[in-house]
Backbone bond lengths (Angstrom), bond angles and torsions (degrees), N, CA, C in turn:
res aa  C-N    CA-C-N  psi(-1)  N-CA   C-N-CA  omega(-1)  CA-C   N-CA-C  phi
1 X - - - 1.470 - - 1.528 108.97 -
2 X 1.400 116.56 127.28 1.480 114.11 177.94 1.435 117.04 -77.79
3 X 1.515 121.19 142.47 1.174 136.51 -172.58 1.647 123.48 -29.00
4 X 1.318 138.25 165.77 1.865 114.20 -167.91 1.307 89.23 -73.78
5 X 1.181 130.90 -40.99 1.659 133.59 -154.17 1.169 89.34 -52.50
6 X 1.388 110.58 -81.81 1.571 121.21 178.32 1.994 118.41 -23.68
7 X 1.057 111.97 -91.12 1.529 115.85 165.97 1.973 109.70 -29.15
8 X 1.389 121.07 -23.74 0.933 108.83 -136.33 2.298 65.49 -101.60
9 X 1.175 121.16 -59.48 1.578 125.35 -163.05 1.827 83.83 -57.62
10 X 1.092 131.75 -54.93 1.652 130.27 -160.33 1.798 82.30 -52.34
11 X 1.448 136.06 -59.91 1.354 99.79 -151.32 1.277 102.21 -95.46
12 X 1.358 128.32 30.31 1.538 131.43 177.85 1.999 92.93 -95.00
13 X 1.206 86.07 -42.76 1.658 91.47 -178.28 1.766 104.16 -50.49
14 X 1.425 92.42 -86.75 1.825 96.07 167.47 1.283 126.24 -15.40
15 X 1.350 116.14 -43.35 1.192 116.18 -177.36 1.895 110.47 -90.15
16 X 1.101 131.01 -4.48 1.129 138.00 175.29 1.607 113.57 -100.88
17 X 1.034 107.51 -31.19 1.798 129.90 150.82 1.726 111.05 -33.54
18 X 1.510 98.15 -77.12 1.418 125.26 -177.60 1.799 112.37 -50.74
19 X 1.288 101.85 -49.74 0.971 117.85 -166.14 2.006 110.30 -72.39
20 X 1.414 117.42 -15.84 1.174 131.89 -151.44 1.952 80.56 -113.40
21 X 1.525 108.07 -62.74 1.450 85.29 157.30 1.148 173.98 121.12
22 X 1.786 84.53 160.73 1.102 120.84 151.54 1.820 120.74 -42.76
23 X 1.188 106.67 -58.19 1.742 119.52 -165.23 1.185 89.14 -84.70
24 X 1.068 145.23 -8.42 1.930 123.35 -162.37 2.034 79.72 -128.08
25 X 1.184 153.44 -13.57 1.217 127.07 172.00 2.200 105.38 -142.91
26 X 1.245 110.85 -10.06 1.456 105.96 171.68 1.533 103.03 93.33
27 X 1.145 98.23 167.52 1.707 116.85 -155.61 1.797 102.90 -84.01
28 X 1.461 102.36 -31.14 1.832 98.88 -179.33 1.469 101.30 -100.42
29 X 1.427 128.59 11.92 1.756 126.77 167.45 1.375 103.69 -109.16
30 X 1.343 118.35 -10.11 1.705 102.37 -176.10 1.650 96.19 -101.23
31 X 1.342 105.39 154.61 1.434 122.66 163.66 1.169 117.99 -119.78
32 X 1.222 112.63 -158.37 1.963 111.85 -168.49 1.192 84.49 -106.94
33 X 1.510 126.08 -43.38 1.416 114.15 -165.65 2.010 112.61 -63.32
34 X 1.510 89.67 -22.13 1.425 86.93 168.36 1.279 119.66 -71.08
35 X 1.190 134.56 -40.86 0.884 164.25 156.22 1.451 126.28 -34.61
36 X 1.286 114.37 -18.45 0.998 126.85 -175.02 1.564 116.15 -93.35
37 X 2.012 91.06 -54.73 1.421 116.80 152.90 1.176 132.54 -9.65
38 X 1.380 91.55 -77.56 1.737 114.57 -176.80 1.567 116.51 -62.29
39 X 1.682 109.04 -35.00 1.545 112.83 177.54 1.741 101.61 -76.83
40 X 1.518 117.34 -17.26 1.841 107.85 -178.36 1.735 87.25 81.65
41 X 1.093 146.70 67.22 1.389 158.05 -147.56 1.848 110.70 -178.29
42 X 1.454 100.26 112.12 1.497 91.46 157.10 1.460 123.46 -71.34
43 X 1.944 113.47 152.10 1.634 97.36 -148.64 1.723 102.36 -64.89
44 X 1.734 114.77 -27.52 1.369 119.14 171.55 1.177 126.10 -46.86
45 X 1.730 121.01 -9.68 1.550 108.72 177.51 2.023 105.80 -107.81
46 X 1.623 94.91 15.46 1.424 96.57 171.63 1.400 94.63 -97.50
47 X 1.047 137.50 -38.14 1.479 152.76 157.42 1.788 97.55 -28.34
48 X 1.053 129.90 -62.61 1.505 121.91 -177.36 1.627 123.13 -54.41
49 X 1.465 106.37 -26.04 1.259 113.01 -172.71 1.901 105.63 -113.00
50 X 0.488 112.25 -17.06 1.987 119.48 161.37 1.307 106.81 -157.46
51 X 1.499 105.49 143.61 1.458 111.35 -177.40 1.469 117.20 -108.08
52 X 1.224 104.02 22.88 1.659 98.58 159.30 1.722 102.39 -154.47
53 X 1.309 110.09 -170.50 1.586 100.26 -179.52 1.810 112.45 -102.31
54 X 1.324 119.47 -14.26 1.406 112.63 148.13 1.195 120.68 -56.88
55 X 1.602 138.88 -31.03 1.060 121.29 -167.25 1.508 105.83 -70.41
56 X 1.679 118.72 -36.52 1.333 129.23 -131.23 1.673 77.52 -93.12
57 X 1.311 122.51 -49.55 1.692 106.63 -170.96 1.417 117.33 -80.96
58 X 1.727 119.76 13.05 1.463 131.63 175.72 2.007 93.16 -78.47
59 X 1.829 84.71 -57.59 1.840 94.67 -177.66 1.545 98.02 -30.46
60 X 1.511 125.65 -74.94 1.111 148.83 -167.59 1.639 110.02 -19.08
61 X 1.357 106.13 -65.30 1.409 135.55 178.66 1.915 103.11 -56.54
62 X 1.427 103.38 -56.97 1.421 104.45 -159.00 1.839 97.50 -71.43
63 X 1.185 115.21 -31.13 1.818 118.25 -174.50 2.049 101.68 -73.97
64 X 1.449 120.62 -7.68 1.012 132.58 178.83 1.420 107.59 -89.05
65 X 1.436 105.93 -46.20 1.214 107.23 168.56 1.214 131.34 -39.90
66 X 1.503 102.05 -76.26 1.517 140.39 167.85 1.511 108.54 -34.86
67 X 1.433 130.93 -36.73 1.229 128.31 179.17 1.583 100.52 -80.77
68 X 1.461 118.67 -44.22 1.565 89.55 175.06 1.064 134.24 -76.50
69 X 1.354 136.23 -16.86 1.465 139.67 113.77 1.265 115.38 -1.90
70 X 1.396 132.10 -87.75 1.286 114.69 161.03 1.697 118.96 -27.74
71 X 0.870 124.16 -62.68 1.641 117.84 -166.50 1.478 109.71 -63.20
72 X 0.800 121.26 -40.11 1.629 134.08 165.09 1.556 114.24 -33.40
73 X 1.384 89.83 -70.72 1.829 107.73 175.97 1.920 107.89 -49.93
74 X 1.285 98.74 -46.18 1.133 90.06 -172.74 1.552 112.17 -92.19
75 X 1.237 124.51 33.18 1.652 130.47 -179.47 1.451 92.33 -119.65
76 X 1.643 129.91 -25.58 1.316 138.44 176.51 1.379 110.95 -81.37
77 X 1.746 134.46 -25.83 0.965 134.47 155.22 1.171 125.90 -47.89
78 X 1.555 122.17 -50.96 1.178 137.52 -169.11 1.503 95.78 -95.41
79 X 1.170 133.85 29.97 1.752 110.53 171.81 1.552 84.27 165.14
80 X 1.648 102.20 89.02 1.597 110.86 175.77 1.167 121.66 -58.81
81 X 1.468 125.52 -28.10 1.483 148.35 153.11 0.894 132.84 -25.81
82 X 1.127 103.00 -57.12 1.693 109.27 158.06 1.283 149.65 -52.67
83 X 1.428 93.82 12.73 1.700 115.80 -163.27 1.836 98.29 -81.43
84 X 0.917 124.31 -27.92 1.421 150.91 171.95 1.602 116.51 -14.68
85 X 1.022 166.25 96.22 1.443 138.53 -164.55 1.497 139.67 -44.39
86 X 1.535 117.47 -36.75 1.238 142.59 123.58 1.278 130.40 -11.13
87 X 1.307 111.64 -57.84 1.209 108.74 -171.22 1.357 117.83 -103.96
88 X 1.425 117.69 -16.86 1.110 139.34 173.35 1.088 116.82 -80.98
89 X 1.546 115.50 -27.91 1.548 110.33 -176.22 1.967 102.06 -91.62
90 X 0.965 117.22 -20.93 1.729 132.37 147.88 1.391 129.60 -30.60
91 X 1.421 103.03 -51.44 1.242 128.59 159.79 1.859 122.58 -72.15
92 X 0.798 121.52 -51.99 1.674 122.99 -179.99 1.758 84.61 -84.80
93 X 1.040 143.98 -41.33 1.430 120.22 -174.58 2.072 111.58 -72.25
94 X 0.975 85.10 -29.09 1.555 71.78 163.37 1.294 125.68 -86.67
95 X 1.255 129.23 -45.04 1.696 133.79 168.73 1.863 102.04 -52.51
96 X 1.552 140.16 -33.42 1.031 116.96 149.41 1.562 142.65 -46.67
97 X 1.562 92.33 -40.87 1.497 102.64 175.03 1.503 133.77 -56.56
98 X 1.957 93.16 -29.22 1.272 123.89 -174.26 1.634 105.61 -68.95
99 X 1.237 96.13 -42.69 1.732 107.53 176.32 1.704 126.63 -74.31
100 X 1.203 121.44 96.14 1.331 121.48 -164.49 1.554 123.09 -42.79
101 X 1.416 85.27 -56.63 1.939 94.54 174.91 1.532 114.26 -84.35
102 X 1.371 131.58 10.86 0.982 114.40 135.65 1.192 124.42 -76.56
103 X 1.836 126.32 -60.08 1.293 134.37 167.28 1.665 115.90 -17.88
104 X 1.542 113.92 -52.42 0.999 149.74 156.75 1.577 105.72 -18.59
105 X 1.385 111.19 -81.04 1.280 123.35 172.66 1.410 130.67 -40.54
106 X 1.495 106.91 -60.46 1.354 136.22 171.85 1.775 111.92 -39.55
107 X 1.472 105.30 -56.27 1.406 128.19 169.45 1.491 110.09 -58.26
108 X 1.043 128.43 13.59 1.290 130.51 178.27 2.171 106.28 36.53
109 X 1.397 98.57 41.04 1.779 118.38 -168.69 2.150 85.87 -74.25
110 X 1.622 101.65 84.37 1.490 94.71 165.18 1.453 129.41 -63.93
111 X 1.317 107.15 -30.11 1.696 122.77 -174.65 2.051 89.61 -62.14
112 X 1.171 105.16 -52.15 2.035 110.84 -155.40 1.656 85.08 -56.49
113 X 1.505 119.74 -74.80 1.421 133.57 -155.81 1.305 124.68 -120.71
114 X 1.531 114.95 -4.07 1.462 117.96 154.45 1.458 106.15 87.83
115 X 1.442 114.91 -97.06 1.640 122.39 -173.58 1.347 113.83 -132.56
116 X 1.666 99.54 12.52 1.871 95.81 -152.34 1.671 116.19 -69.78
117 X 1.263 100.05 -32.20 1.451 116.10 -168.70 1.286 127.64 -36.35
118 X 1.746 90.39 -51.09 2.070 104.13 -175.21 1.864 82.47 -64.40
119 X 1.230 111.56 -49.16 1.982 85.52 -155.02 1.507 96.98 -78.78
120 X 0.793 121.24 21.96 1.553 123.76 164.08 1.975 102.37 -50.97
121 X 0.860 84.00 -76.65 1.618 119.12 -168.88 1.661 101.15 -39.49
122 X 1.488 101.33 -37.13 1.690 98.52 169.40 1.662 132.01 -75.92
123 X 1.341 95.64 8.27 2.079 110.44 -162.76 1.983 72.47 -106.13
124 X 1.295 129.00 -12.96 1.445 105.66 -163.17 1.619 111.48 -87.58
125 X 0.996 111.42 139.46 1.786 119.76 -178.45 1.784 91.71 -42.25
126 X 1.369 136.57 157.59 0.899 150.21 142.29 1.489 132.60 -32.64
127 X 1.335 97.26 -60.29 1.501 124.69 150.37 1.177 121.33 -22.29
128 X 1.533 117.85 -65.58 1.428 137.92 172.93 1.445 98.49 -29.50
129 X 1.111 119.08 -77.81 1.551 129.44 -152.36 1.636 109.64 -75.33
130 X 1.157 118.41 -6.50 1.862 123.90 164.62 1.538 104.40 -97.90
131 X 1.263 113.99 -15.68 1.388 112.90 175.86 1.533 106.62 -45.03
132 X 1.353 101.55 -68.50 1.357 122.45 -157.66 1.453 95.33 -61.57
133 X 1.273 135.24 -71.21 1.489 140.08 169.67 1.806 104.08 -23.22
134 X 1.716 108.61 -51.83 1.380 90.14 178.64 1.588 129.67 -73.62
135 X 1.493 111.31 -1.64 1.010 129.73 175.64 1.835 123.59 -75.80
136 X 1.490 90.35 -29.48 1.604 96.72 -172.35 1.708 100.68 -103.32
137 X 1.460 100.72 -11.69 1.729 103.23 165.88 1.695 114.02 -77.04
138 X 1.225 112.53 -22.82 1.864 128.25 173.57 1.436 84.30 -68.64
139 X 1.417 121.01 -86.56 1.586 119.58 -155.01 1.283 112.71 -39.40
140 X 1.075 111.22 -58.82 1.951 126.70 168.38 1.611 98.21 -40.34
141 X 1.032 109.30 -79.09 1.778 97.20 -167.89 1.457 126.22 -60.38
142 X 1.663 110.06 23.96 1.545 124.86 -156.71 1.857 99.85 -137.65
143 X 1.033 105.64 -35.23 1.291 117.19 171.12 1.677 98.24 94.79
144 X 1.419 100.04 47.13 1.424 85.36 -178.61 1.787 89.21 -135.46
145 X 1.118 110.40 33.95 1.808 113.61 169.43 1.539 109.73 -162.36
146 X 1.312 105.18 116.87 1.738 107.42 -176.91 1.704 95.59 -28.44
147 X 1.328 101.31 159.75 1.460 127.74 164.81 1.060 148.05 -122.13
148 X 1.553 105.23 16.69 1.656 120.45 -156.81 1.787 97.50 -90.90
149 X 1.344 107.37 -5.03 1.659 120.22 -174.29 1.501 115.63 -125.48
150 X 1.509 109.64 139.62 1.642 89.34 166.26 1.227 123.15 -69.77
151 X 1.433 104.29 -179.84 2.080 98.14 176.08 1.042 102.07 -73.62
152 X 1.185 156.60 -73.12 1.227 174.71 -137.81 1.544 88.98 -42.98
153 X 1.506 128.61 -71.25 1.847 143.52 -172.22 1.407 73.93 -69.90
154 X 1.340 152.47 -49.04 1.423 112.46 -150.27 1.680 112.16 -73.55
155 X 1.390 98.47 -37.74 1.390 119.61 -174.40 1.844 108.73 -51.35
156 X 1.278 99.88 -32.74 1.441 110.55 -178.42 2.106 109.11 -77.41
157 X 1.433 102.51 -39.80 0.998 92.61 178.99 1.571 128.88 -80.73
158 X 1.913 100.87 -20.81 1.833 115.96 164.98 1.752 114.76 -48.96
159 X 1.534 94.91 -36.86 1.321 96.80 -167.63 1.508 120.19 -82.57
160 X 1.193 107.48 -23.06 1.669 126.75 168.30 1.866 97.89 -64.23
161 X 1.298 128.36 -64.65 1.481 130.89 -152.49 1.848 96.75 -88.68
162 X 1.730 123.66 -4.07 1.196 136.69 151.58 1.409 117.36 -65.65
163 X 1.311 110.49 -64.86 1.741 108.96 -174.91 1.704 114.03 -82.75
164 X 1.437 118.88 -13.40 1.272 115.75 164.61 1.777 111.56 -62.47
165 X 1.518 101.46 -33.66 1.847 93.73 -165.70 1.591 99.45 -87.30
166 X 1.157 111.97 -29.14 1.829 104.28 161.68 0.974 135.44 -60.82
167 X 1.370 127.77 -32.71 1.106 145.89 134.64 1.771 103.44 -8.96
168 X 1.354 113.83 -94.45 1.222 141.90 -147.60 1.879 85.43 -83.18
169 X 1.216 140.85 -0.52 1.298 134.43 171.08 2.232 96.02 62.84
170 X 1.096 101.26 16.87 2.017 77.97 -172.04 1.723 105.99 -65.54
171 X 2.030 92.71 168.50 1.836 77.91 -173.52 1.651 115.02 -80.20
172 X 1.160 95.70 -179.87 1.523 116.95 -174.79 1.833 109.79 -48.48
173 X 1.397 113.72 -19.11 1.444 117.47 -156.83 1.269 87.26 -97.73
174 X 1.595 134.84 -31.62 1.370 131.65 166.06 1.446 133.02 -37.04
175 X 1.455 82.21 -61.87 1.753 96.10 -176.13 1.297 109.70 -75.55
176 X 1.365 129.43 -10.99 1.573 129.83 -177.33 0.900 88.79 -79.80
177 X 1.650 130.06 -82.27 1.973 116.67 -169.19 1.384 120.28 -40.89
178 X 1.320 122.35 -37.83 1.131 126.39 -170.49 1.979 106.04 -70.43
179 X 1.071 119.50 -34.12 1.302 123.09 154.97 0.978 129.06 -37.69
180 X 1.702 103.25 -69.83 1.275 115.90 -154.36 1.959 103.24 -79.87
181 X 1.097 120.98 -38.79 1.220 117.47 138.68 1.529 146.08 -32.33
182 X 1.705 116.64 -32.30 1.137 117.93 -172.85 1.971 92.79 -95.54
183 X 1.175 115.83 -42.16 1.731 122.97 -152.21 1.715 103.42 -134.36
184 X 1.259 133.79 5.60 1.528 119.66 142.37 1.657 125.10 -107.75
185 X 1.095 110.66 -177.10 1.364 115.41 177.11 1.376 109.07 -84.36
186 X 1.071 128.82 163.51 1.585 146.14 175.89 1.584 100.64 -45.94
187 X 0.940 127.12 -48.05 1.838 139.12 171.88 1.314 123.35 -138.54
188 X 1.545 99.55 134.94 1.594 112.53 176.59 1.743 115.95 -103.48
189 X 1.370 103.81 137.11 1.448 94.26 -167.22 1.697 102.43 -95.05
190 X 0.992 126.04 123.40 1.287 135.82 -176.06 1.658 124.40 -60.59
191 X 1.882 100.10 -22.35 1.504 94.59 153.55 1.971 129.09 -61.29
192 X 1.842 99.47 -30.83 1.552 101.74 -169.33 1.278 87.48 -78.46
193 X 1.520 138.89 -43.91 1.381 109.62 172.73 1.318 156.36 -32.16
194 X 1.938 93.11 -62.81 1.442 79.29 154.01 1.850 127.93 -97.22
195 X 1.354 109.30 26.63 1.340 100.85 147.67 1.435 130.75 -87.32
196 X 1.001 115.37 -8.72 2.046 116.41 159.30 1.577 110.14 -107.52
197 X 0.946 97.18 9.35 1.774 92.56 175.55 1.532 116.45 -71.79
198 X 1.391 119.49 -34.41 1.534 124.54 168.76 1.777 101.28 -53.73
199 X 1.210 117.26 -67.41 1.519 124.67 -178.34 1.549 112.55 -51.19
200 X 1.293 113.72 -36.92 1.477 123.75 -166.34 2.057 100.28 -68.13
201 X 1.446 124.07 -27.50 0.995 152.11 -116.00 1.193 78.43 -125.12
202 X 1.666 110.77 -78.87 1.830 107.99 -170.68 1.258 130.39 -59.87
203 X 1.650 98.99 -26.09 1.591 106.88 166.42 1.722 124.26 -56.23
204 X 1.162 110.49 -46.33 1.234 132.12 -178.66 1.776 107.57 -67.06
205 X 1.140 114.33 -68.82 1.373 122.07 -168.91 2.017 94.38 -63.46
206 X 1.372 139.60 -20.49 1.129 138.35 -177.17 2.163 96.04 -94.57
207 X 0.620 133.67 -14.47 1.363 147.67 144.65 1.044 101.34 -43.73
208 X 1.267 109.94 -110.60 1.816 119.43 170.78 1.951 110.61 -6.04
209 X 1.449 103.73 -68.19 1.703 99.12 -179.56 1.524 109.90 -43.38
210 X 1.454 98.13 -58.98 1.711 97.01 -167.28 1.638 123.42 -67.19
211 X 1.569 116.78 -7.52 0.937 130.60 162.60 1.766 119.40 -77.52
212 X 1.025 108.13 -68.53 0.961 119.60 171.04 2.096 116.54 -32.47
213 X 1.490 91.71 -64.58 1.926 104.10 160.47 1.186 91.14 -23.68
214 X 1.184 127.27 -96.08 1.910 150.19 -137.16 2.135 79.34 -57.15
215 X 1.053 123.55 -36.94 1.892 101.62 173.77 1.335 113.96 -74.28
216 X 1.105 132.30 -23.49 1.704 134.19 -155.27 1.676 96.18 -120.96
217 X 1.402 116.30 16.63 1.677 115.59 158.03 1.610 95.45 -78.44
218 X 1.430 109.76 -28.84 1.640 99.38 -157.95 1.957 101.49 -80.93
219 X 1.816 100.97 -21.52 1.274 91.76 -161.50 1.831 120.28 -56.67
């Protein structure tokens, strides 16, 4: 068995293989054996690291994810402010856009990725998805997210007025008013900002880990 490093760059390759494509021929024209090709991989050592070819273009999707996650975190580093819902959701809606096969996804693009998207959501740590809820339970208990709802319904309704504007590609300055209008208050005070911005921060960047984990089971 070759070293983790080793095993670990071969399925980074594969997955950059897959991922390349994906966008240049679509999710029901690519195979593994293509796939295999393109990584310089016999198709049996794509076989070692996922055992079927849904799994391997889910990986694909979820390490896409995970990178905008990363970019996110690090747009919250540099501008604690932004922790905000508004502005934050401004931020991850453009770094999606930036990302094809997510955009891809979002667009309900059947030819790019077929069906993969909804089971996307099932490769995600558990965790992941209370994150965000615990996130809009911080803003709420900060006065920096209406409160007339729990998080839980709000989270349901962000995510509805989220995948409608991806859908439709509108810009980033859209979906921020339209936010900040639907789920903050009239004004945010910039002290509660950056007083949950440390928390707003760990939530997110502990996201990222547990996401990230669920790619490097396969390595």
């Amino acid at each position: 068995m070759p070293p983790a490093e080793d095993r670990a760059e071969r399925a980074e390759r594969i997955l950059d293989a897959a991922a390349e494509l994906l966008l240049r021929a679509g999710y029901r024209r690519t195979t593994v054996e293509d796939v295999a090709e393109r990584a310089g991989v016999g198709k049996g050592t794509v076989y070692l690291h996922w055992k079927n070819r849904e799994e391997l273009f889910l990986a694909v999707l979820l390490r896409e994810s995970v990178r905008s996650l990363e970019d996110l975190v690090a747009a919250l580093e540099a501008d604690p402010l932004a922790v905000g819902l508004a502005r934050l959701t401004a931020i991850q809606y453009a770094n999606v856009l930036g990302r094809p096969l997510l955009r891809a996804g979002y667009a309900d693009d059947a030819g790019t990725l077929g069906k993969l998207l909804p089971k996307l959501h099932t490769k995600l740590d558990p965790r992941h998805q209370e994150a965000f809820v615990d996130y809009l339970e911080l803003l709420a208990a900060n006065d920096l997210l209406r409160a007339d709802r729990p998080a839980r319904e709000l989270a349901v309704a962000y995510q509805a007025v989220l995948h409608g504007f991806l859908r439709a590609a509108h810009p980033p300055e859209l979906i921020a008013d339209t936010v900040a209008h639907a789920f903050e208050p009239a004004a945010l005070s910039t002290r509660q900002l950056r007083a949950v911005a440390p928390r707003v921060l760990e939530l997110f960047t502990e996201s990222v880990a547990l996401d990230r984990k669920q790619i490097e089971r396969a390595y």
